[in-house]
Biopython code that builds the backbone (N, CA, C, O; Angstrom):
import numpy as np
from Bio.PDB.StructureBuilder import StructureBuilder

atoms = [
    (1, "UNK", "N", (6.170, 9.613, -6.564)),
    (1, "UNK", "CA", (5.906, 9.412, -5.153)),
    (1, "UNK", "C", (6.843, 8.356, -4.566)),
    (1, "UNK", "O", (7.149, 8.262, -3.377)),
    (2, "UNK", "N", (7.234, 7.612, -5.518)),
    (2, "UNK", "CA", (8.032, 6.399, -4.837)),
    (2, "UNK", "C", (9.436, 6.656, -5.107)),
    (2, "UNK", "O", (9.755, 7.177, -6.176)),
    (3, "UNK", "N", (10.369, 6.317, -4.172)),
    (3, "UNK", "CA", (11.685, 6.697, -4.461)),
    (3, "UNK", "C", (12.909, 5.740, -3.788)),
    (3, "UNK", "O", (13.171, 5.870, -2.592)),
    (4, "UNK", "N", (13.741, 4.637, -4.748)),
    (4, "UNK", "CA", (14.281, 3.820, -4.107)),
    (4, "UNK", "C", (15.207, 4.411, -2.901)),
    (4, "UNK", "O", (15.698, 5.526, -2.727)),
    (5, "UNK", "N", (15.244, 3.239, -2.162)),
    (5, "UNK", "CA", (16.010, 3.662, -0.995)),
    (5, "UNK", "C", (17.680, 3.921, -0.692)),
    (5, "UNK", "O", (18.304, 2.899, -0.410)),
    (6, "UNK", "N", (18.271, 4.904, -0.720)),
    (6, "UNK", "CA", (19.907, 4.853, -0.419)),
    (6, "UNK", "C", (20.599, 3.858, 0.833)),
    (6, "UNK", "O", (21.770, 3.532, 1.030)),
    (7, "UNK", "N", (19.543, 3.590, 1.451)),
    (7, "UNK", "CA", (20.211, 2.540, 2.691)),
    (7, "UNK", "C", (19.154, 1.704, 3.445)),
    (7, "UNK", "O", (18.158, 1.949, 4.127)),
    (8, "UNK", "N", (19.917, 0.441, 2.954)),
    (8, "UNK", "CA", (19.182, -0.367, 3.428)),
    (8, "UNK", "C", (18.399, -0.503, 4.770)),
    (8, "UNK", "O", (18.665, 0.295, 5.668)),
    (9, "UNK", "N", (17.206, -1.711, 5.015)),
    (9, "UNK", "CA", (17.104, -1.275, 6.352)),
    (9, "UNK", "C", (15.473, -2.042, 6.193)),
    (9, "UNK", "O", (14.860, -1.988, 5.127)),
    (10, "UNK", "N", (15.003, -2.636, 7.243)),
    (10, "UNK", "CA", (13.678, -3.213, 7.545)),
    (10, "UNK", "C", (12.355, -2.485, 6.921)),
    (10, "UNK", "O", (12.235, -1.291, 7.192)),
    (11, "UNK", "N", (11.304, -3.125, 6.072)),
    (11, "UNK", "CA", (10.429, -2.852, 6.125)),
    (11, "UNK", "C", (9.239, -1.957, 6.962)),
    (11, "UNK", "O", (8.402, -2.503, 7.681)),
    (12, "UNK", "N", (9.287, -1.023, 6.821)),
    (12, "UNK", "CA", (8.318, 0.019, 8.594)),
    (12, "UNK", "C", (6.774, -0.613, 8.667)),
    (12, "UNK", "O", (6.072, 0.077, 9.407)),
    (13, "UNK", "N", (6.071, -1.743, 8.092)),
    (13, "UNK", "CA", (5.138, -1.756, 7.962)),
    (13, "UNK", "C", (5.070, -2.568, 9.070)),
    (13, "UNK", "O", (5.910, -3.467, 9.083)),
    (14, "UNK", "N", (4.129, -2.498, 10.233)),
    (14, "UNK", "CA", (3.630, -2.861, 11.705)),
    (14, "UNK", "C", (5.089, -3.009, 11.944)),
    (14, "UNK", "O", (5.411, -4.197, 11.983)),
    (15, "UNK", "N", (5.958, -2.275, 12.096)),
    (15, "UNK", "CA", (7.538, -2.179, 12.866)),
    (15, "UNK", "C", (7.130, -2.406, 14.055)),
    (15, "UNK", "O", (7.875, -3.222, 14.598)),
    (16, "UNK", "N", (6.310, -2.069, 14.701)),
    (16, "UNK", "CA", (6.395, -1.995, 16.259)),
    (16, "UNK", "C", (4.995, -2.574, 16.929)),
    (16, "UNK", "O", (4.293, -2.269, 17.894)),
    (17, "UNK", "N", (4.974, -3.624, 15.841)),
    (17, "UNK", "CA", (3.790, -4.719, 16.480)),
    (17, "UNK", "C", (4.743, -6.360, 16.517)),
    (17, "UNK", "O", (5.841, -6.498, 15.978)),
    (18, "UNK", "N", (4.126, -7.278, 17.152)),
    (18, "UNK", "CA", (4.447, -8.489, 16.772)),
    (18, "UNK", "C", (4.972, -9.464, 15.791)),
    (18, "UNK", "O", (5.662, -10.484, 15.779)),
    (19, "UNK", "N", (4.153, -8.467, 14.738)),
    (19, "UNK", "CA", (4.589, -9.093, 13.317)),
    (19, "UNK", "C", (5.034, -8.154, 12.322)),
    (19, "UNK", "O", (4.329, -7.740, 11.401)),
    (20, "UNK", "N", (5.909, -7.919, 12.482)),
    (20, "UNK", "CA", (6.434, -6.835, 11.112)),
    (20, "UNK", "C", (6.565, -7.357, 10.065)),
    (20, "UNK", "O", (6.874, -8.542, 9.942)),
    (21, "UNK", "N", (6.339, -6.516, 9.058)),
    (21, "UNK", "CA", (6.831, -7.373, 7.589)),
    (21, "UNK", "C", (8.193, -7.895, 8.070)),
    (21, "UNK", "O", (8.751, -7.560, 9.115)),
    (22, "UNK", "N", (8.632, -8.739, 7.180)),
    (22, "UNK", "CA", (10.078, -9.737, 7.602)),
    (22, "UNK", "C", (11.286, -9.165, 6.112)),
    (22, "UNK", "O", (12.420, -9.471, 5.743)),
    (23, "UNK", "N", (10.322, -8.315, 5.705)),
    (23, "UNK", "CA", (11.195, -8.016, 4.217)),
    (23, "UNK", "C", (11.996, -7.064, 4.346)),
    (23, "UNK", "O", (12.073, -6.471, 5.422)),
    (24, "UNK", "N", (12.855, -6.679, 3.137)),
    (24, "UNK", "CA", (13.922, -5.361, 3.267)),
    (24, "UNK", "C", (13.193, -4.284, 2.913)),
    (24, "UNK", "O", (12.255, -4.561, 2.166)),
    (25, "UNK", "N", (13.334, -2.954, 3.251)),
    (25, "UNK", "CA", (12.673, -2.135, 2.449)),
    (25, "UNK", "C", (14.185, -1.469, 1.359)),
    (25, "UNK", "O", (15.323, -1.121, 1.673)),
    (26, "UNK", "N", (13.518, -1.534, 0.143)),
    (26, "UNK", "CA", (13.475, -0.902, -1.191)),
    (26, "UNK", "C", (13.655, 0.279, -1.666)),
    (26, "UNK", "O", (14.643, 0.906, -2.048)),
    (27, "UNK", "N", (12.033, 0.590, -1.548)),
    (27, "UNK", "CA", (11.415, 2.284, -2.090)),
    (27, "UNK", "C", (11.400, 2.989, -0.570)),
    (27, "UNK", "O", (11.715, 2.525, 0.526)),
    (28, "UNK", "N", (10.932, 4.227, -0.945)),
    (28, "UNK", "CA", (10.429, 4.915, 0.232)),
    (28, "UNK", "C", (9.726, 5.639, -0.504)),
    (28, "UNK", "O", (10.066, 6.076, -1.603)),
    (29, "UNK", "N", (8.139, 5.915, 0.348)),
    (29, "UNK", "CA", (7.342, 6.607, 0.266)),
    (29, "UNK", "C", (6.740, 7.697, 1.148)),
    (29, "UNK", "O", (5.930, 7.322, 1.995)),
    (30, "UNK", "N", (7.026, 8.988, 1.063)),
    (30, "UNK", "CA", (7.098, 10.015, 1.825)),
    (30, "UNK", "C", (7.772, 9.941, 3.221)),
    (30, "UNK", "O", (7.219, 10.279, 4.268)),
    (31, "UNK", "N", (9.056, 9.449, 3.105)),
    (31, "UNK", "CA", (10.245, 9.025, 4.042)),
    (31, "UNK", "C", (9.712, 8.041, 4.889)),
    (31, "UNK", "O", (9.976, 7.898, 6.083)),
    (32, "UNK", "N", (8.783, 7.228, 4.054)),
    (32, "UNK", "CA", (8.800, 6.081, 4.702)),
    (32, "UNK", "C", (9.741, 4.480, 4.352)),
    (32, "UNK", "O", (10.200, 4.799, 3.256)),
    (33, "UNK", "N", (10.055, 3.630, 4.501)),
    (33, "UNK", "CA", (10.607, 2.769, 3.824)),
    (33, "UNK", "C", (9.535, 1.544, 3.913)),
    (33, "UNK", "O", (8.906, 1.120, 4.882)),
    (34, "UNK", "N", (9.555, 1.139, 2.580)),
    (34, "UNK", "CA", (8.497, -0.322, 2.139)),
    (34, "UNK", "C", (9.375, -1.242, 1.651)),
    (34, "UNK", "O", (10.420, -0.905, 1.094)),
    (35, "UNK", "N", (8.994, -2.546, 1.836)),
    (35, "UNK", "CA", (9.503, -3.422, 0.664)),
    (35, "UNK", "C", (8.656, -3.264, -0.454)),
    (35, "UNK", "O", (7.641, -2.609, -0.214)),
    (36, "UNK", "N", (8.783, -3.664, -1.565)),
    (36, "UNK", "CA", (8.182, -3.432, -2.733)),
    (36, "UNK", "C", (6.599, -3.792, -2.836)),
    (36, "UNK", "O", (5.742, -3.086, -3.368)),
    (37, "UNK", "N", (6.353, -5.396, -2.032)),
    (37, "UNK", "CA", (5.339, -5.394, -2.053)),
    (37, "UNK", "C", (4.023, -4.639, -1.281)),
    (37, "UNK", "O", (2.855, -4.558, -1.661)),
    (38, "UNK", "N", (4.658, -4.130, -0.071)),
    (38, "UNK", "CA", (4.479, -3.103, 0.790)),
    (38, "UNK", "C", (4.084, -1.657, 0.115)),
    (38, "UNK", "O", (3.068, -1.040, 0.435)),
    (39, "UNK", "N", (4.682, -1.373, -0.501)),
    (39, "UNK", "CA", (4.832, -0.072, -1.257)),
    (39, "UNK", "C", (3.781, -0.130, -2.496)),
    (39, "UNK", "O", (3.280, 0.880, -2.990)),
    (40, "UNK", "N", (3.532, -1.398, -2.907)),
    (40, "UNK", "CA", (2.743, -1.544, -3.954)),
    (40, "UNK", "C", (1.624, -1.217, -3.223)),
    (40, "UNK", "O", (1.125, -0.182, -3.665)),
    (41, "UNK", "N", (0.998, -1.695, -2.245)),
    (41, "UNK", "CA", (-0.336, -1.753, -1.717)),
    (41, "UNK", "C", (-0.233, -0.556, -1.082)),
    (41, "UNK", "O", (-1.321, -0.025, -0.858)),
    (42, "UNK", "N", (0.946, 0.168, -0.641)),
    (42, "UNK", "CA", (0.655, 1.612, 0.073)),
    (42, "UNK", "C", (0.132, 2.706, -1.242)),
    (42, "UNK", "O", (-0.895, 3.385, -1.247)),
    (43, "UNK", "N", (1.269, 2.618, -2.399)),
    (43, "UNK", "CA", (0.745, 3.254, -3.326)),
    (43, "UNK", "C", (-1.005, 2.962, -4.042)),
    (43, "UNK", "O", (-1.589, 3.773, -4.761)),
    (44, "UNK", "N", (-1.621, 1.444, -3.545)),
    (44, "UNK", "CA", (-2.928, 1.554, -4.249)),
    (44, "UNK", "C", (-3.739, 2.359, -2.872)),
    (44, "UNK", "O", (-4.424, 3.251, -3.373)),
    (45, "UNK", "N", (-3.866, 2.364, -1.712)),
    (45, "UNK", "CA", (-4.143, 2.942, -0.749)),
    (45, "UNK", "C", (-4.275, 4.578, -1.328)),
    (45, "UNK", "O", (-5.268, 5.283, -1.147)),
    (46, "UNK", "N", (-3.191, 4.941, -1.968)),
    (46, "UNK", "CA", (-3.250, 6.624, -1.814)),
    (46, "UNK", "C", (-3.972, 7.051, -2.875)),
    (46, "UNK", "O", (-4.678, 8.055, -2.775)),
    (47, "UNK", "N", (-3.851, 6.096, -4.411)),
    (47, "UNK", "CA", (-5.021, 6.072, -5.447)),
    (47, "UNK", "C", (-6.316, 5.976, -4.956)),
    (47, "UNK", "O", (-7.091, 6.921, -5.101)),
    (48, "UNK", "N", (-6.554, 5.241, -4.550)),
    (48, "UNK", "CA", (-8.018, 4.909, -3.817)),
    (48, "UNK", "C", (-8.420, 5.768, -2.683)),
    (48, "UNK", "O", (-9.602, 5.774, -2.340)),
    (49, "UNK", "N", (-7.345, 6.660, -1.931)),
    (49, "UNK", "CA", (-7.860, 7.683, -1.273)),
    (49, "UNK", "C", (-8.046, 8.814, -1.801)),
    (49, "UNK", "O", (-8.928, 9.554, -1.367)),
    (50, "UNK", "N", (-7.026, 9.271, -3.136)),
    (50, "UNK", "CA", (-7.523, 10.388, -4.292)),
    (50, "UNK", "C", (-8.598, 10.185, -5.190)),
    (50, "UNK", "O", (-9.144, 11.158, -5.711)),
    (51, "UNK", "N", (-8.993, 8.928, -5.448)),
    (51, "UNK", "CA", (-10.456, 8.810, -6.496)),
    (51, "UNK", "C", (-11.428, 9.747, -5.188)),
    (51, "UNK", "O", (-11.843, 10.905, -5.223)),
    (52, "UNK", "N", (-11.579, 8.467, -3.873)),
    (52, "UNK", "CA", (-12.438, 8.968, -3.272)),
    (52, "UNK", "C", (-12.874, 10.502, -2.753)),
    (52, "UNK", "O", (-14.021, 10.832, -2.453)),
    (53, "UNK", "N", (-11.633, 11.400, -2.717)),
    (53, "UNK", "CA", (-11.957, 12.675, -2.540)),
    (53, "UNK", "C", (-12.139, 13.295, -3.700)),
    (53, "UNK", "O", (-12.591, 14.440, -3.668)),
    (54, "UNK", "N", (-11.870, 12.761, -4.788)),
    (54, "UNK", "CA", (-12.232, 13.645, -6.321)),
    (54, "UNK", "C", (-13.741, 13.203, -6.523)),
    (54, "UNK", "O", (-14.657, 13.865, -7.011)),
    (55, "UNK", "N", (-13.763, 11.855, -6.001)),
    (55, "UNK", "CA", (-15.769, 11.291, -6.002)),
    (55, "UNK", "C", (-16.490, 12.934, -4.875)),
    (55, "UNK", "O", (-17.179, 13.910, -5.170)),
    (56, "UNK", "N", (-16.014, 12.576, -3.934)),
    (56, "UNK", "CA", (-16.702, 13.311, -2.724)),
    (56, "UNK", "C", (-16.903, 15.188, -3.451)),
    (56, "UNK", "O", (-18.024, 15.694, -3.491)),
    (57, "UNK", "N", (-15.692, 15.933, -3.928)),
    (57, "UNK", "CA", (-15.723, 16.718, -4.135)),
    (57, "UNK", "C", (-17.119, 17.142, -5.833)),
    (57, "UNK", "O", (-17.288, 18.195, -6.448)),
    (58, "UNK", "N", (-17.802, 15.733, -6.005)),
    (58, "UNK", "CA", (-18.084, 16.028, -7.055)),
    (58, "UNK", "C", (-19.446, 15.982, -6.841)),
    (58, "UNK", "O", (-20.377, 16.591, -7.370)),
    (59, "UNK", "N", (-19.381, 14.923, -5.731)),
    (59, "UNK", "CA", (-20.607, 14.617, -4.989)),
    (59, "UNK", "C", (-20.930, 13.165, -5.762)),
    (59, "UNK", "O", (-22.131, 12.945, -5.607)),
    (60, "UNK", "N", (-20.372, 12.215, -6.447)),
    (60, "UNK", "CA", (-20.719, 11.317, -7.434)),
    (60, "UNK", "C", (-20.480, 9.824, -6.475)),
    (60, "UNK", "O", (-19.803, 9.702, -5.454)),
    (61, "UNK", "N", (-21.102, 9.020, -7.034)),
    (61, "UNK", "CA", (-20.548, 7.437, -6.784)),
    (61, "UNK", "C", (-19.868, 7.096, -7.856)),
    (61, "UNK", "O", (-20.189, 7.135, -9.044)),
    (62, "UNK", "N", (-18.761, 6.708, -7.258)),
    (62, "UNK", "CA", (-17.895, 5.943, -8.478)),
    (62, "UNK", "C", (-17.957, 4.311, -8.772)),
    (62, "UNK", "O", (-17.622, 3.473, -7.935)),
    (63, "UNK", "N", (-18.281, 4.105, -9.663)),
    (63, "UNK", "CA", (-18.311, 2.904, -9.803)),
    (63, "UNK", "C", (-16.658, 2.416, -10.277)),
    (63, "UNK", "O", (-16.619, 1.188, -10.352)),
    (64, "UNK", "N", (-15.509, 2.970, -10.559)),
    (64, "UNK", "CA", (-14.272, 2.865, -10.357)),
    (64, "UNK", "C", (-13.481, 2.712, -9.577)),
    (64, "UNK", "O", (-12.393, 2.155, -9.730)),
    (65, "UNK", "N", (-13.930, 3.202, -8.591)),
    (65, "UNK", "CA", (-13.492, 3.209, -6.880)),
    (65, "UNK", "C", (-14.392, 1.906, -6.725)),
    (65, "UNK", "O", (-13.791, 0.920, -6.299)),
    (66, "UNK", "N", (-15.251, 1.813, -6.904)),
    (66, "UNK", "CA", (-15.705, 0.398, -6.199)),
    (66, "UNK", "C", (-15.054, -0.974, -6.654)),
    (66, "UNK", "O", (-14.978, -1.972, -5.938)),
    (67, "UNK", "N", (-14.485, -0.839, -8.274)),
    (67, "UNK", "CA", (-13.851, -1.565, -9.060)),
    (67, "UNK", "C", (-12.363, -1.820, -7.960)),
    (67, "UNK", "O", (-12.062, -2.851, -7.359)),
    (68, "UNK", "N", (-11.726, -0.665, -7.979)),
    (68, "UNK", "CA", (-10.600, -0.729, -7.577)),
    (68, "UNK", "C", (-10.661, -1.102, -5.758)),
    (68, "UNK", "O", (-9.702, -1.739, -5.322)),
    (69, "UNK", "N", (-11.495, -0.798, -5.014)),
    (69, "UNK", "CA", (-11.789, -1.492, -3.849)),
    (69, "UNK", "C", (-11.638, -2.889, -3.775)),
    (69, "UNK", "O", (-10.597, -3.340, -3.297)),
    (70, "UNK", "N", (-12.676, -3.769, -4.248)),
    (70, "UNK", "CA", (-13.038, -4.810, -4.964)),
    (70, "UNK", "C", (-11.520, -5.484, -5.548)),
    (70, "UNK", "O", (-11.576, -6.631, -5.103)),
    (71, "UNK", "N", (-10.339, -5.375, -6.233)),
    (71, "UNK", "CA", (-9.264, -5.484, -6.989)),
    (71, "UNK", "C", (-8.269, -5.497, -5.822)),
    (71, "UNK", "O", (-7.275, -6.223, -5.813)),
    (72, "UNK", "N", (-8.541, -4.799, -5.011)),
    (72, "UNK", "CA", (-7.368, -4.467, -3.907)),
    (72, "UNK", "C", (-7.665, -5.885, -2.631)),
    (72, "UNK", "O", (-6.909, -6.758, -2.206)),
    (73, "UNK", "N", (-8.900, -5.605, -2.386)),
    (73, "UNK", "CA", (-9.291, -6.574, -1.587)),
    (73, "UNK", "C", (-8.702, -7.986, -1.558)),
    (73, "UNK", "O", (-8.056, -8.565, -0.685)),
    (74, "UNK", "N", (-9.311, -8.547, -3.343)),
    (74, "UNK", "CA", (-8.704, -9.415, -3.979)),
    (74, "UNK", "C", (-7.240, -9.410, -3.776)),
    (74, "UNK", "O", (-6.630, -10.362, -3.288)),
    (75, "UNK", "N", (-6.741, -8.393, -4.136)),
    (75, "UNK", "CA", (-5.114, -8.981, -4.169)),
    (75, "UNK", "C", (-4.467, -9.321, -3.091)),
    (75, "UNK", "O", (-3.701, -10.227, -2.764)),
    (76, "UNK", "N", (-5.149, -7.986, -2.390)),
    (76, "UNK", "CA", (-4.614, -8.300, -0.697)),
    (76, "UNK", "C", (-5.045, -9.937, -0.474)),
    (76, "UNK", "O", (-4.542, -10.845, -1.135)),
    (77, "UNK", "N", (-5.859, -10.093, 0.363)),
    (77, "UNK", "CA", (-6.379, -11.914, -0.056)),
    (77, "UNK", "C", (-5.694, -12.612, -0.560)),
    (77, "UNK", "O", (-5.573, -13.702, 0.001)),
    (78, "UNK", "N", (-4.945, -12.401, -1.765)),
    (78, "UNK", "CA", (-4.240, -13.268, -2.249)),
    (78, "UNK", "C", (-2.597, -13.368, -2.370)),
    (78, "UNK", "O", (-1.890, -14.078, -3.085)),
    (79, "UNK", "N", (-2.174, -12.035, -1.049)),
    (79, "UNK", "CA", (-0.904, -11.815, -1.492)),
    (79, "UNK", "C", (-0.224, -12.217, 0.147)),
    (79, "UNK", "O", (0.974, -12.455, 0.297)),
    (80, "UNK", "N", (-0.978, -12.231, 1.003)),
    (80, "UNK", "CA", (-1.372, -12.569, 2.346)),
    (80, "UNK", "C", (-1.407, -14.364, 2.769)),
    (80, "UNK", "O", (-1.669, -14.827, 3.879)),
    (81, "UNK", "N", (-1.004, -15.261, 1.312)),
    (81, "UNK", "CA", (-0.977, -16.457, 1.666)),
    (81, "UNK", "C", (0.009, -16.828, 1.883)),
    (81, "UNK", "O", (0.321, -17.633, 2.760)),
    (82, "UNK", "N", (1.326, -15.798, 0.377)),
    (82, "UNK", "CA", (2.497, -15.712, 0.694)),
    (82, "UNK", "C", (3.498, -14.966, 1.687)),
    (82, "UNK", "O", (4.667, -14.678, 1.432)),
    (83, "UNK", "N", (2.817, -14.717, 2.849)),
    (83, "UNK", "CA", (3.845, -13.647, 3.642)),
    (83, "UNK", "C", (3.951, -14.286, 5.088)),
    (83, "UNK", "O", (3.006, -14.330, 5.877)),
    (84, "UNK", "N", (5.034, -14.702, 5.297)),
    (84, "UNK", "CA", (5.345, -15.276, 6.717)),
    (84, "UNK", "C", (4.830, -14.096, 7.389)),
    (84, "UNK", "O", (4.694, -12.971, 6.909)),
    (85, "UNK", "N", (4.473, -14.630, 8.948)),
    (85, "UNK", "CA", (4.021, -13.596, 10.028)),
    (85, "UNK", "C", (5.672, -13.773, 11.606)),
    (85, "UNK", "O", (5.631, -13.080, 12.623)),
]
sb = StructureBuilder()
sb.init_structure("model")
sb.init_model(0)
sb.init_chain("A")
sb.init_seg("    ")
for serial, (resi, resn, name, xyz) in enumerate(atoms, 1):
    if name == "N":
        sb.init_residue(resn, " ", resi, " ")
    sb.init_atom(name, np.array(xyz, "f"), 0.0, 1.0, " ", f" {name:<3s}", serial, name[0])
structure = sb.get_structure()
């Protein structure tokens, strides 16, 4: 899913708000461009949106998805101290 980038070029994450990421983007993810740390949290986003429809389709609660909710939260929280606005 992730695929480094051939040309450089700004982070797209809130591009067209006030505060954009300030980083380069890297990877690209479905022709999007991330910086890495960007891309990390987009890629846990799309895990955590495939548990939840493999939960839904099963009809189950996952207590894995809640793990990984919970983990993301956390990191986010903690990755958010280091990022200029």
């Amino acid at each position: 899913m992730t695929e480094l980038t051939t040309k450089p070029g700004p982070c797209q994450v809130r591009i067209n708000t006030e505060s954009p990421c300030p980083r380069t983007a890297e990877v690209e993810i479905l022709g999007v461009a991330f910086c890495r740390a960007c891309a990390r949290e987009q890629e846990a986003y799309f895990a955590i949106g495939k548990l939840a429809q493999e939960e839904e389709l099963r009809g189950l609660r996952s207590k894995a998805l809640a793990e990984a909710l919970k983990r993301m939260r956390r990191d986010r929280a903690g990755s958010s101290e280091g990022i200029a606005a």
